[in-house]
C-alpha positions, 0 to 999 in steps of 0.5 A, a space after each residue: 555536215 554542219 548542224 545549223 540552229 536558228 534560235 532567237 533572244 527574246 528582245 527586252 521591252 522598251 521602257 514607257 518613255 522610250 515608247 513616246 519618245 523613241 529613244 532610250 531611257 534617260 537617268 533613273 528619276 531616283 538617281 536624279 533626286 539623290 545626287 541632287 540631294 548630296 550635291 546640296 548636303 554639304 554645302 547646306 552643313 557650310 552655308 546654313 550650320 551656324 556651328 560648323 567645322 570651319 567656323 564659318 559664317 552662315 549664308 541662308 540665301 545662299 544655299 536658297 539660290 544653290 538649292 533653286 539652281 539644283 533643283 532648276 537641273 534636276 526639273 529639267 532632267 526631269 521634264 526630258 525625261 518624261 517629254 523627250 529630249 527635245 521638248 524645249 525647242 519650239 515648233 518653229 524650229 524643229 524642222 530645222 533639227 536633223 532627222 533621227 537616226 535609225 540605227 536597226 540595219 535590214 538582215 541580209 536575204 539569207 541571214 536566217 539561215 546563216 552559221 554563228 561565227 561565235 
């Protein structure tokens, strides 16, 4: 006959956000703030460098409002990240949102006891 083993992967423990958000984890909150950083570094070496490689002239009020932009971004990702995706949508509209989708299927009545096909 066939030798049937039933063993079961221990299932890895959401993240906190996900906890009180219900959905999964967003963008490493590091990752944010590094590519934040090096999307500013070299415009800041143009813009704020009075002795860079092109010559160009400098423009500090420019990458001000570059660096507000990015840092606006990388604010809002974060706020996502920690409030839920969908924080920014007033109460007045979220019941016209749709619902979530539960993507867990119902096991089969005999699925315990049912061969691996691998």
């Amino acid at each position: 006959g066939t030798a049937t083993t039933t063993t079961t992967t221990p299932a890895l423990p959401p993240s906190p956000t996900a906890r009180t958000s219900s959905v999964a984890a967003p963008l490493d909150r590091n990752y944010i703030l590094l590519t934040s950083i090096s999307r500013l570094l070299l415009l800041m070496y143009f813009t704020a460098c009075p002795s860079n490689l092109l010559n160009l002239s400098t423009d500090v009020p420019y990458f001000l409002f570059a660096a507000f932009v990015v840092g606006g971004q990388a604010a809002i990702l974060h706020l996502q990240a920690t409030y839920g995706a969908r924080c920014f949508i007033p109460a007045s509209l979220a019941r016209y949102l749709p619902r979530r989708y539960s993507y867990k299927r119902p096991l089969p009545a005999g699925a315990a006891q049912m061969d691996c096909v691998i």
